[in-house]
C-alpha positions in Angstrom: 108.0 54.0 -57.0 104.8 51.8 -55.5 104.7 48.3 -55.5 101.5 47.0 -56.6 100.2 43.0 -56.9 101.3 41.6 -59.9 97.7 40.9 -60.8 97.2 44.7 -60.3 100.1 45.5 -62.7 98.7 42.8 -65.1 95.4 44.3 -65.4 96.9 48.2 -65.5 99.1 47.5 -68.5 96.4 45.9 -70.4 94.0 49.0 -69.6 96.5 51.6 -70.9 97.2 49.0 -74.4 93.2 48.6 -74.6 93.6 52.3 -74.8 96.6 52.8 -77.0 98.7 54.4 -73.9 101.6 53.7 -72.0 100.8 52.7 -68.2 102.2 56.0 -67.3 100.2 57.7 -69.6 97.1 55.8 -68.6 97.4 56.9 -64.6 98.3 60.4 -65.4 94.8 60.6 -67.1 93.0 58.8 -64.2 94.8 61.3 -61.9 93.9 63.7 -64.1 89.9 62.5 -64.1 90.2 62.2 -60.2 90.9 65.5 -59.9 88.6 66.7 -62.2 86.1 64.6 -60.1 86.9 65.9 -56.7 86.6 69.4 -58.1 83.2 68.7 -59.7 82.4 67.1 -56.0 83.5 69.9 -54.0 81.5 72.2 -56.6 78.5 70.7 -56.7 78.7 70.8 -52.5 78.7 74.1 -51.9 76.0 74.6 -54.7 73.6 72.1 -53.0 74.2 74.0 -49.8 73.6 77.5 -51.2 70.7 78.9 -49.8 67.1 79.8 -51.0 67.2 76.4 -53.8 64.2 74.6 -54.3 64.2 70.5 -52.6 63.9 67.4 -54.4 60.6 67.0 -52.9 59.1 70.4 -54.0 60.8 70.0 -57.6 59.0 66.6 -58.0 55.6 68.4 -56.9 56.4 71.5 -59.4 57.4 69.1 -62.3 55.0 66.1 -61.5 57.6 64.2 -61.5 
């Protein structure tokens, strides 16, 4: 179990009725989304550093952006 503020708790429960869940149910999903997150992170990381892409800088000169 974690001990939160009461304010904290306050405004969780009222998030998860806002959206029709229990509070557990409403942190499993943003666990759920945070993980989805990192991985979309970590993804576009090693995409950015993949060799041989074009730069902002020359994509703004290609597209006159």
């Amino acid at each position: 179990m974690i001990n939160i503020a009461p304010t904290t708790e306050q405004r969780l429960i009222q998030a998860a009725n806002h959206e029709g869940l229990t509070p557990e149910k409403f942190l499993e999903r943003l666990l759920f989304d945070y993980d989805q997150n990192q991985t979309d992170i970590n993804q576009a990381e090693l995409a950015f550093n993949e060799p041989g892409e074009i730069s902002l800088s020359e994509l703004k000169q290609k597209y006159q952006l």
